[in-house]
ZALOSE-380268 format. One record per residue: residue in one letter; z, x, y of N, C-alpha, C in turn; chain. Coordinates in Angstrom, 2 decimals. Example, Ala and Ser with C-alpha at 12.3 -4.5 7.8 and 13.67 -1.06 7.14 Angstrom:
2
+--------+---------+---------+---------+---------+---------+---------+---------+---------+---------+--------+
: residu :     npz :     npx :     npy :    capz :    capx :    capy :     cpz :     cpx :     cpy : chaine :
+--------+---------+---------+---------+---------+---------+---------+---------+---------+---------+--------+
:      a :    7.80 :   13.19 :   -5.69 :    7.80 :   12.30 :   -4.50 :    7.80 :   13.20 :   -3.30 :      A :
:      s :    7.08 :   12.85 :   -2.25 :    7.14 :   13.67 :   -1.06 :    7.87 :   12.90 :    0.03 :      A :
+--------+---------+---------+---------+---------+---------+---------+---------+---------+---------+--------+
END
This chain:
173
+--------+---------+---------+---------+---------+---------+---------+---------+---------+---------+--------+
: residu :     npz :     npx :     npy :    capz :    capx :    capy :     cpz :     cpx :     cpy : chaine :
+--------+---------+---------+---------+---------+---------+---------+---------+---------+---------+--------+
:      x :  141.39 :  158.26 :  130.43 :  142.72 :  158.58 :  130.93 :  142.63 :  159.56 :  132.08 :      A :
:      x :  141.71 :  160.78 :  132.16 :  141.77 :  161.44 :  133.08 :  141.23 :  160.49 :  134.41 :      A :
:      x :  140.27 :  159.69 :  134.40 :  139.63 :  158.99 :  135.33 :  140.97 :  158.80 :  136.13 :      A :
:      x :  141.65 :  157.69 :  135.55 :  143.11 :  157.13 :  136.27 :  144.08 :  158.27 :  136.66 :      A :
:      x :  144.11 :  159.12 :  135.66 :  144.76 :  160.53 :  136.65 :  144.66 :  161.10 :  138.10 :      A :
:      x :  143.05 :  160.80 :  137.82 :  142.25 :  161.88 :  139.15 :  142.25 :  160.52 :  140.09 :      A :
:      x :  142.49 :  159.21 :  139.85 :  142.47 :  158.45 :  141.16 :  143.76 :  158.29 :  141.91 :      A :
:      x :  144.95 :  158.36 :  140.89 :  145.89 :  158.11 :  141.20 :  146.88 :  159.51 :  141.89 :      A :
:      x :  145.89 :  160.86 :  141.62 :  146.27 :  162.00 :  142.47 :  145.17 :  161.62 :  143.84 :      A :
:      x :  144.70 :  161.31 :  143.58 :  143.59 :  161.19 :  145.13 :  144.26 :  160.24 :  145.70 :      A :
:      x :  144.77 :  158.86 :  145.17 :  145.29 :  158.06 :  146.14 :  146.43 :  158.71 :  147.09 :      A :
:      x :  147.43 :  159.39 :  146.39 :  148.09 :  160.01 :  146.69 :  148.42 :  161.40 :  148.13 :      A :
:      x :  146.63 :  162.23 :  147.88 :  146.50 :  162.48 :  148.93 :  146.09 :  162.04 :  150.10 :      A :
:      x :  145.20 :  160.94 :  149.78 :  144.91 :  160.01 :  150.81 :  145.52 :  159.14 :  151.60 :      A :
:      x :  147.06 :  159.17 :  150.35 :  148.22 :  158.15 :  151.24 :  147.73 :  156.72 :  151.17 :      A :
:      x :  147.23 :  156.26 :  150.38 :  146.50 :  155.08 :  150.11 :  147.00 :  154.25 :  148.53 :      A :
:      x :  147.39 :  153.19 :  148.81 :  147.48 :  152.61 :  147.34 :  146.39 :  152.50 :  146.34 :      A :
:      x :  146.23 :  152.98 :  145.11 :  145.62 :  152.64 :  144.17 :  145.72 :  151.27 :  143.60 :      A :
:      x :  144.80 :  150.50 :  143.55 :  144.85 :  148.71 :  143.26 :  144.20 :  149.13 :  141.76 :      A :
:      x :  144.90 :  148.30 :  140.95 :  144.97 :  148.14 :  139.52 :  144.24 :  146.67 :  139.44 :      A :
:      x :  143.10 :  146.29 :  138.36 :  143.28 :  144.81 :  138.35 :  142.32 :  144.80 :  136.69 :      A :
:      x :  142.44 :  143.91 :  136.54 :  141.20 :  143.15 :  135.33 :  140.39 :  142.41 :  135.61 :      A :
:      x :  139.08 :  142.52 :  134.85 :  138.33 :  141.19 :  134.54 :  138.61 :  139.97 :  134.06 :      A :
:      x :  138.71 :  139.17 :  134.29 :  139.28 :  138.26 :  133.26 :  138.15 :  137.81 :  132.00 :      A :
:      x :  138.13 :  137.50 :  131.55 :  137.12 :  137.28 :  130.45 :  135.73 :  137.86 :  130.52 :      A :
:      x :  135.97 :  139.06 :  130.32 :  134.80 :  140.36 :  130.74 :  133.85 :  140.31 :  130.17 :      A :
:      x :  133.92 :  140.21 :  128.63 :  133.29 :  140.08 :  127.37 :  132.15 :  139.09 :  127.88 :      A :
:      x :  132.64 :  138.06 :  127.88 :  131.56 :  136.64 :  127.74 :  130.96 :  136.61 :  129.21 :      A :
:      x :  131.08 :  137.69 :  130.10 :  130.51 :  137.53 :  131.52 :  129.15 :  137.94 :  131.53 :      A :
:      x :  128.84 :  138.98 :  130.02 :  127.45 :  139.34 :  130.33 :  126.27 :  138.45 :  128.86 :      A :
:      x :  125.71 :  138.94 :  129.31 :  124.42 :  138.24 :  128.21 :  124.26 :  138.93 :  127.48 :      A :
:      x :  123.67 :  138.45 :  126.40 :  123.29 :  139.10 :  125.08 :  121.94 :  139.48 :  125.16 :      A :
:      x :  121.15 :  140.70 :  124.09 :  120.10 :  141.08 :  124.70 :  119.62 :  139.44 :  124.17 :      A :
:      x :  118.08 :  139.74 :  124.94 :  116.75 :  138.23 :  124.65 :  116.53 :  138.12 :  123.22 :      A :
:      x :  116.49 :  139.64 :  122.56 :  115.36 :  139.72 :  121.42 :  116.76 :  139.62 :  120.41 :      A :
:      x :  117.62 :  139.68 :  120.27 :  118.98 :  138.92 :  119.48 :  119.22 :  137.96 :  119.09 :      A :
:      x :  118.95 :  137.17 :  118.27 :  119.29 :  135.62 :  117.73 :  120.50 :  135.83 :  116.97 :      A :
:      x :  121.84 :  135.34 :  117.50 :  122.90 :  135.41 :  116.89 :  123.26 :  133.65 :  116.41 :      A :
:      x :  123.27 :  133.13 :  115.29 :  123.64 :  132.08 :  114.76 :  125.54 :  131.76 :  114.06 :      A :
:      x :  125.75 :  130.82 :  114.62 :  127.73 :  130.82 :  114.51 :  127.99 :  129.78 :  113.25 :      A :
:      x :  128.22 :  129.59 :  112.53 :  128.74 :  128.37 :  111.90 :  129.76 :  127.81 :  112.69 :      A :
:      x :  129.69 :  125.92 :  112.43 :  130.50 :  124.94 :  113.40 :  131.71 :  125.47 :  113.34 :      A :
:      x :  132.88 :  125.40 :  113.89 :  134.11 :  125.77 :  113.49 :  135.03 :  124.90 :  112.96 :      A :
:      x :  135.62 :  125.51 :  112.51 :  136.79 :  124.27 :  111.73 :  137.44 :  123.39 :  112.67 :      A :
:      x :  137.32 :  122.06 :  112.83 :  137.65 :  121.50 :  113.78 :  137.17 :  120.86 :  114.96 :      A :
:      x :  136.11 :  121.61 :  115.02 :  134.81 :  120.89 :  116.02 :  134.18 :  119.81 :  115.41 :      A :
:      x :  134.37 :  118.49 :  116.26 :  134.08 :  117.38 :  115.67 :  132.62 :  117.12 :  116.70 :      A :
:      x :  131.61 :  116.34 :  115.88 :  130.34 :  116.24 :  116.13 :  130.12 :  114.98 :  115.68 :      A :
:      x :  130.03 :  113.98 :  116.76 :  129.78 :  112.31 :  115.94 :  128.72 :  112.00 :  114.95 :      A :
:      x :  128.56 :  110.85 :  114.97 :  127.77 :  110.65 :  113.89 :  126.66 :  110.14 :  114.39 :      A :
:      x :  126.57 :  109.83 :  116.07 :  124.89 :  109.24 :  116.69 :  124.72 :  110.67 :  116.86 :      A :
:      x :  125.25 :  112.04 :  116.78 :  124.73 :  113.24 :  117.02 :  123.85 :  113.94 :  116.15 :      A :
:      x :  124.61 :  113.54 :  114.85 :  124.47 :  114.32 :  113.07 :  123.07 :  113.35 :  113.37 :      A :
:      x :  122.64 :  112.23 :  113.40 :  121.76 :  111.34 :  113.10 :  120.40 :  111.57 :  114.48 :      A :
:      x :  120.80 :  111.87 :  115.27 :  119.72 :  112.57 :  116.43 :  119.12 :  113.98 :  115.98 :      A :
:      x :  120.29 :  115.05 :  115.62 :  119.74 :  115.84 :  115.22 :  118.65 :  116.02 :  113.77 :      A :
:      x :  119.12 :  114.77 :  112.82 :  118.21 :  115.03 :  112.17 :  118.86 :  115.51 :  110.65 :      A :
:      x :  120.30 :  115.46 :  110.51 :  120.93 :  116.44 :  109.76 :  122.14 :  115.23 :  109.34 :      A :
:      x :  122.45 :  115.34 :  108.03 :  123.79 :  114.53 :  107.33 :  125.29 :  115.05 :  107.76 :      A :
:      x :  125.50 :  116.57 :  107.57 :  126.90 :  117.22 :  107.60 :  126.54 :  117.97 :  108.84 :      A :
:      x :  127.75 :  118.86 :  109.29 :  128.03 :  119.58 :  110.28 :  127.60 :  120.77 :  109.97 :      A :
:      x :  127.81 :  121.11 :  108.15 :  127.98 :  122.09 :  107.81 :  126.19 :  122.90 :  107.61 :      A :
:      x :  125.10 :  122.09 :  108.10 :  124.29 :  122.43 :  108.48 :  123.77 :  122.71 :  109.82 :      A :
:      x :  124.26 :  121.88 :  110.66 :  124.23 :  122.63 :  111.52 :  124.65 :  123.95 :  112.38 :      A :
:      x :  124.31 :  125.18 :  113.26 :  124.41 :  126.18 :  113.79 :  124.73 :  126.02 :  114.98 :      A :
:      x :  125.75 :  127.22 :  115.62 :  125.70 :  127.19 :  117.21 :  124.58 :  128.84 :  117.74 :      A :
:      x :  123.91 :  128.51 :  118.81 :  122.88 :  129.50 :  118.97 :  123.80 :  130.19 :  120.50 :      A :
:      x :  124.34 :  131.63 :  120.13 :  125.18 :  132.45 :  121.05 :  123.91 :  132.96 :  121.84 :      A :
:      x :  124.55 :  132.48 :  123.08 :  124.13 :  132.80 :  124.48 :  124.66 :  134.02 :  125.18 :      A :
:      x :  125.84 :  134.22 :  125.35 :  126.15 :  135.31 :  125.93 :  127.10 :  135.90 :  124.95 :      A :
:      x :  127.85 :  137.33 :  125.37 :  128.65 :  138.12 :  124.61 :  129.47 :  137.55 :  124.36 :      A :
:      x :  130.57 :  138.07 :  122.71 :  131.65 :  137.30 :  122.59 :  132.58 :  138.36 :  122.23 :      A :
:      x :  134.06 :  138.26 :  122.70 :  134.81 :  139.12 :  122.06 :  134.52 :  138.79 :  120.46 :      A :
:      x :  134.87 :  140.52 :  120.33 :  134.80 :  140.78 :  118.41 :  133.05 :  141.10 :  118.08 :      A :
:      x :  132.31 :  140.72 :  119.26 :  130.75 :  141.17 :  118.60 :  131.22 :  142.62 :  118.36 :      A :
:      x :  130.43 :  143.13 :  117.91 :  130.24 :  144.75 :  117.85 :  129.59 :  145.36 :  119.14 :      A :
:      x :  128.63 :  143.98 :  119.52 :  127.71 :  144.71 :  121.11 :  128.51 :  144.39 :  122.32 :      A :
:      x :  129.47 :  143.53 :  122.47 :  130.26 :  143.02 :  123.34 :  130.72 :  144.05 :  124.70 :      A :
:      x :  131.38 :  145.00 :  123.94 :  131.64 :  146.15 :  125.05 :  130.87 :  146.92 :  125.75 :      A :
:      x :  129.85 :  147.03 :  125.11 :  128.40 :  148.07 :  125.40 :  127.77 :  146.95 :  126.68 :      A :
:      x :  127.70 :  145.59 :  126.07 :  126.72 :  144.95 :  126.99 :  127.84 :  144.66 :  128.32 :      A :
:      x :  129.20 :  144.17 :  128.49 :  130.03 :  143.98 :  129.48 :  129.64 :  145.61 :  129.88 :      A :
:      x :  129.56 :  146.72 :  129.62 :  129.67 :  148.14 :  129.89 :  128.63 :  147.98 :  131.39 :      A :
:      x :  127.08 :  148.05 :  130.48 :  126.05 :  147.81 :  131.18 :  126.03 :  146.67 :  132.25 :      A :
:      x :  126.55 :  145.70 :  132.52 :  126.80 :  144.65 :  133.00 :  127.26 :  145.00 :  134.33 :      A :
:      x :  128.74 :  145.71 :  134.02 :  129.14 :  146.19 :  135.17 :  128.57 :  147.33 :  136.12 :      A :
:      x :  128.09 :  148.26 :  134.90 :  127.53 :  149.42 :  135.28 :  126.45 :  148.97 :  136.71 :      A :
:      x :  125.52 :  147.67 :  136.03 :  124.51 :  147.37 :  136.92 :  124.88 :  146.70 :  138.17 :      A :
:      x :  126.23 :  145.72 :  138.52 :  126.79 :  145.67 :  139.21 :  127.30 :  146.54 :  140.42 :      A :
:      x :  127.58 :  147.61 :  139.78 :  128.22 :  148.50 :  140.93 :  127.31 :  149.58 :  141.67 :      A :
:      x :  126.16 :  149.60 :  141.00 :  124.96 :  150.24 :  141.11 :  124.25 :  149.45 :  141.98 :      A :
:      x :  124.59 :  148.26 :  142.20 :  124.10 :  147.34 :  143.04 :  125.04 :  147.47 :  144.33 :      A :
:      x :  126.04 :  147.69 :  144.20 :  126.94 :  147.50 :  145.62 :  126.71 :  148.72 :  146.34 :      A :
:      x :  126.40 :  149.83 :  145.52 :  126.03 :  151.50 :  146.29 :  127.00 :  152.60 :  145.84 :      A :
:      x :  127.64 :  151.96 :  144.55 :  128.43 :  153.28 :  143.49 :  127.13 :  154.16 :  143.10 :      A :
:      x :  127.98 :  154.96 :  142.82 :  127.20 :  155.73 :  142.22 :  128.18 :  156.70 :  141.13 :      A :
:      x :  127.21 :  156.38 :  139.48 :  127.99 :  157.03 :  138.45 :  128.20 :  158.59 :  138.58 :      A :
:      x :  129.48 :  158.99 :  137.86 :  129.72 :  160.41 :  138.09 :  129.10 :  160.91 :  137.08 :      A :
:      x :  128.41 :  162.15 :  136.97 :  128.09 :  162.83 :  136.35 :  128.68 :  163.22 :  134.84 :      A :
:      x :  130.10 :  163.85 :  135.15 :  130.59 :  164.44 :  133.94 :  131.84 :  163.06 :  133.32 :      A :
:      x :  131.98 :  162.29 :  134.34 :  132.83 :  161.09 :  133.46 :  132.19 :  160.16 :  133.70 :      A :
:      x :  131.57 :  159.20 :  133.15 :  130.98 :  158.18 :  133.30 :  132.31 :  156.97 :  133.52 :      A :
:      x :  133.11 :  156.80 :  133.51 :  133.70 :  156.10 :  133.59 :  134.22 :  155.74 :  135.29 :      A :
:      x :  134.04 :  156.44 :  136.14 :  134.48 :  156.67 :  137.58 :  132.93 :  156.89 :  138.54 :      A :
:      x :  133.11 :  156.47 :  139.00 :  132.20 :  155.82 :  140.12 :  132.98 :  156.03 :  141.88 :      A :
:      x :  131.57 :  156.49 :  142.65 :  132.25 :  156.33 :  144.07 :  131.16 :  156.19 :  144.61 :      A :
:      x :  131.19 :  155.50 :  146.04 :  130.42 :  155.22 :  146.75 :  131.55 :  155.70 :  148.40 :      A :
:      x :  130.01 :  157.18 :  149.09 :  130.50 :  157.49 :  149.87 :  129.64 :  156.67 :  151.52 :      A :
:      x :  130.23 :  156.56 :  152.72 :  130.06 :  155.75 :  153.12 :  130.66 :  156.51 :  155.07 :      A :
:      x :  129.59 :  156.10 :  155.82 :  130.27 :  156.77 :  156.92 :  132.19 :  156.84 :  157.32 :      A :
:      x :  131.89 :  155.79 :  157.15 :  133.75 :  155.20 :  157.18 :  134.69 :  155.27 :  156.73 :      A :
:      x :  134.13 :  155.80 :  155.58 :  135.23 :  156.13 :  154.04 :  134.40 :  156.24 :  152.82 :      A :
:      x :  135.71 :  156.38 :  151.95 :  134.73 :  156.53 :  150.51 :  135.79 :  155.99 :  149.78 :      A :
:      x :  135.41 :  154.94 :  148.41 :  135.73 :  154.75 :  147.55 :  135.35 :  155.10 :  146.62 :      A :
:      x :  136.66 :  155.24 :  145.64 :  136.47 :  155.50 :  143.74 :  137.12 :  154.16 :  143.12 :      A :
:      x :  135.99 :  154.70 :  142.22 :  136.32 :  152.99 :  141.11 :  136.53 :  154.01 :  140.11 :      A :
:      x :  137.50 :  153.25 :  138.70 :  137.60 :  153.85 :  137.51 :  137.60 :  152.61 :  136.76 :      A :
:      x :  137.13 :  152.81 :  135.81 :  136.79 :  151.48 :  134.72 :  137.26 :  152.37 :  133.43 :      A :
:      x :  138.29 :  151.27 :  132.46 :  138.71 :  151.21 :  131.65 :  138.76 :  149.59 :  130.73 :      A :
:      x :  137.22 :  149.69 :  129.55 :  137.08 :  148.81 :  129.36 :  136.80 :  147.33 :  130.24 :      A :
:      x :  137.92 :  146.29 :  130.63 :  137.66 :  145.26 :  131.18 :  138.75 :  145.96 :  132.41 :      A :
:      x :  139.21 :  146.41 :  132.53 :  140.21 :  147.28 :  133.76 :  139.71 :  147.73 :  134.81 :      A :
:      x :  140.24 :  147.86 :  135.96 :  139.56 :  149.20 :  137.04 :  140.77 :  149.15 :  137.57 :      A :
:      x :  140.64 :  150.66 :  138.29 :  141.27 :  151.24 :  139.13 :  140.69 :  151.78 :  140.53 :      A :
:      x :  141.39 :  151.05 :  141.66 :  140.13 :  151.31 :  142.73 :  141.34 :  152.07 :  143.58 :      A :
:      x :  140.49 :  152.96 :  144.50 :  141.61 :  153.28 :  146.02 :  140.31 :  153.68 :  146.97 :      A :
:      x :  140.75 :  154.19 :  148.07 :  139.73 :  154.53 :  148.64 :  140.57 :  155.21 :  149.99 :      A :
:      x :  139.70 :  155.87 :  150.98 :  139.93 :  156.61 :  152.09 :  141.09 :  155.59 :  153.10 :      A :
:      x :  140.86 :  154.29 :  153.00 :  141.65 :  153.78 :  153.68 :  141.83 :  152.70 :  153.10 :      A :
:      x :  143.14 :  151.81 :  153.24 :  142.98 :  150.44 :  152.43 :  142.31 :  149.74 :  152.53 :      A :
:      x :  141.84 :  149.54 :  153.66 :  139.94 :  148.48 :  154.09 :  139.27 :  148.44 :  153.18 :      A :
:      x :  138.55 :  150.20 :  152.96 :  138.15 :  150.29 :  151.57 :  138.50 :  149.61 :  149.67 :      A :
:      x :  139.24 :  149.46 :  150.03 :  140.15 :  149.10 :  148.65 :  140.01 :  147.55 :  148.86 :      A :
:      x :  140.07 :  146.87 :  150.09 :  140.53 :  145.34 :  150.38 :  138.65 :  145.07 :  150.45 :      A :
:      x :  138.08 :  145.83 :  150.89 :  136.06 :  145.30 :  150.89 :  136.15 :  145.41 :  149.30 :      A :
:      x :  136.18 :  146.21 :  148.55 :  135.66 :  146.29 :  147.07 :  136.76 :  145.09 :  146.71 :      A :
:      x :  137.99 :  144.68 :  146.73 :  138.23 :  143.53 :  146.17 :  137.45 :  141.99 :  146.42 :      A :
:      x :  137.33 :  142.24 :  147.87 :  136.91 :  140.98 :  148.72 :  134.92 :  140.71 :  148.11 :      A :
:      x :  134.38 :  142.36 :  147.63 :  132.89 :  141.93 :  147.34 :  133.22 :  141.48 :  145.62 :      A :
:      x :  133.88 :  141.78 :  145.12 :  134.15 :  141.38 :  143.62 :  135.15 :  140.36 :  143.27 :      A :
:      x :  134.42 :  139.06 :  143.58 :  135.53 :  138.27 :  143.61 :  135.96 :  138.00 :  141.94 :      A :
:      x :  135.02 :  138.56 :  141.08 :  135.31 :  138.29 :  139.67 :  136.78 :  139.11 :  139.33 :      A :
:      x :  136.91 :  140.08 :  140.19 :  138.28 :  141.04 :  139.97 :  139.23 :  140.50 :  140.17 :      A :
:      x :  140.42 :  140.74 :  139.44 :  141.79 :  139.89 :  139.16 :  142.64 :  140.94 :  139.69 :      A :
:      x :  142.65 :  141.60 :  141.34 :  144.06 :  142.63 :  141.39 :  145.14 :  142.17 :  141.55 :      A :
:      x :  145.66 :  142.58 :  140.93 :  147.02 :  142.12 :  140.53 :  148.02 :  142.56 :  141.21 :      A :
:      x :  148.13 :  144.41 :  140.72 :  148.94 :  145.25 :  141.46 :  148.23 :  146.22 :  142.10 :      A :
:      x :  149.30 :  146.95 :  143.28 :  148.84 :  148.27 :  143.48 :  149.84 :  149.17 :  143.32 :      A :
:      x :  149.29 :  150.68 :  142.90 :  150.35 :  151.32 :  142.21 :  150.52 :  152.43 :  143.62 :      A :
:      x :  151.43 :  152.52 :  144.05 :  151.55 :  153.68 :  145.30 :  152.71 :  154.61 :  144.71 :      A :
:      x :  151.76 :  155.82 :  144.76 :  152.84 :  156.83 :  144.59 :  153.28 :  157.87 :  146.09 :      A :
:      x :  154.74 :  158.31 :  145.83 :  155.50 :  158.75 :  146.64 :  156.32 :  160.14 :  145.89 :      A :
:      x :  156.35 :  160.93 :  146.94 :  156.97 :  162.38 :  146.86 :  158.30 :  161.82 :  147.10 :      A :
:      x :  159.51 :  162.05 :  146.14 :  160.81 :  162.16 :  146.57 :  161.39 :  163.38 :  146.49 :      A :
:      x :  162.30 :  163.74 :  147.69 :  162.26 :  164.93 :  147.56 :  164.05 :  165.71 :  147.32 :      A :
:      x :  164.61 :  166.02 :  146.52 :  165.95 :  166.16 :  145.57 :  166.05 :  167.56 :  146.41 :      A :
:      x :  167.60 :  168.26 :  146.09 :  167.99 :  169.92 :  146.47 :  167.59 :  169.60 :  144.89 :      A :
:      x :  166.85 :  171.43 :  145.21 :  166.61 :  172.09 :  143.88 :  165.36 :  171.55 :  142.56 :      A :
:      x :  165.03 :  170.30 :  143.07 :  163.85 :  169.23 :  142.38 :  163.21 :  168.46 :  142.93 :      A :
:      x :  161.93 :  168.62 :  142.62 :  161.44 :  167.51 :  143.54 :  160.36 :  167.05 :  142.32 :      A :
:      x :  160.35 :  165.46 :  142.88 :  159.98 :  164.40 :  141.81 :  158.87 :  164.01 :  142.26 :      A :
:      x :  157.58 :  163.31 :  141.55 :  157.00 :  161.97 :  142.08 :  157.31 :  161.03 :  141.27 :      A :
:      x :  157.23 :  159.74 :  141.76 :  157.48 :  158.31 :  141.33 :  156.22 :  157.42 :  141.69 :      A :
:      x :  156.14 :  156.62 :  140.78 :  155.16 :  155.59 :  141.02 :  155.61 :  154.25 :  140.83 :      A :
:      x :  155.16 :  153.80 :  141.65 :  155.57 :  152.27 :  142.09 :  154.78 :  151.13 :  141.44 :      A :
:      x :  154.89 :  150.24 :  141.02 :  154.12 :  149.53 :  140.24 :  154.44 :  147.73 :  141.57 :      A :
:      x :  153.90 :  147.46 :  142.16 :  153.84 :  145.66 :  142.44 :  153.04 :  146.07 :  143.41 :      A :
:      x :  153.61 :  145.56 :  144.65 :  152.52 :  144.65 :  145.90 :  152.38 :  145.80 :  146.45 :      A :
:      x :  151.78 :  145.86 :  147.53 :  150.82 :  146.88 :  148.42 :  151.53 :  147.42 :  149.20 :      A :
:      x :  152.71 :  147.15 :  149.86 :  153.32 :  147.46 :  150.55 :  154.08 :  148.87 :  150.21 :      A :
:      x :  153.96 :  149.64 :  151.60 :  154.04 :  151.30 :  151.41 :  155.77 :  151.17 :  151.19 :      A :
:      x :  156.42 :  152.39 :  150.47 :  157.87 :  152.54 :  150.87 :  157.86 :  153.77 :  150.92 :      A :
:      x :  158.64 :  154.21 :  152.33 :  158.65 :  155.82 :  152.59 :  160.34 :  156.24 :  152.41 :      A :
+--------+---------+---------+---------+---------+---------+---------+---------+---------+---------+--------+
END
């Protein structure tokens, strides 16, 4: 929670929209370790002919196994390995993890600098200029942004507010 705090006050000073988006099926994007043999029973409903049952070697279904290849939502390792997955991803593009939150990442850059924040299958990106924000969407095409959240000072006699905007990119002053 603080991650998305501290991006969405930085976007702010930067005058820059914060882009919100998801993974879409995050879970099953990474692999399972090698040395893991995870075995599934058929599922109810998965039909398997009968030149199949007879190739394989086997009478019922209910002997046969499915052999899991990559992560699945509900493993127990699922989040850890999508974790690492991404981790190694962004470590590849020229993030670099933060020290005291692991969850926020930036990569500084003559031109600008971006912050990433990851929440689970989530991120939260902004950066020095929207370029920044539009290259990290444009190198991750697996990212689903959806919205960008731009916040704005309104300014009241006697109160003054911020508001945050939730849809498309477009600034309102």
């Amino acid at each position: 929670m603080t991650s998305g705090k501290l991006i969405l006050v930085v976007s702010r000073i930067w005058k820059v929209p914060a882009r919100h988006g998801d993974v879409p099926s995050a879970y099953v994007k990474a692999d399972k370790e090698a040395e893991l043999v995870i075995m599934l029973h058929i599922p109810e409903g998965m039909v398997i002919s009968d030149a199949l049952l007879r190739l394989l070697g086997v009478t019922d279904k209910r002997e046969l196994a499915l052999l899991l290849k990559k992560g699945m939502y509900g493993h127990k390792q699922s989040g850890r390995l999508w974790n690492l997955l991404l981790h190694t991803i962004l470590l590849s593009l020229g993030f670099i993890q933060c020290y005291t939150d692991t969850c926020m990442y930036d990569k500084i850059e003559v031109d600008g600098t971006t912050l990433v924040g990851v929440y689970e299958d989530a991120l939260l990106v902004t950066g020095t200029s929207e370029a920044k924000v539009d290259k990290f969407s444009l190198t991750c095409g697996w990212w689903n942004s959806r919205t960008s959240v731009w916040c704005r000072s309104s300014w009241a006699p006697r109160s003054s507010t911020t508001t945050c905007q939730v849809g498309s990119s477009t600034k309102s002053k």
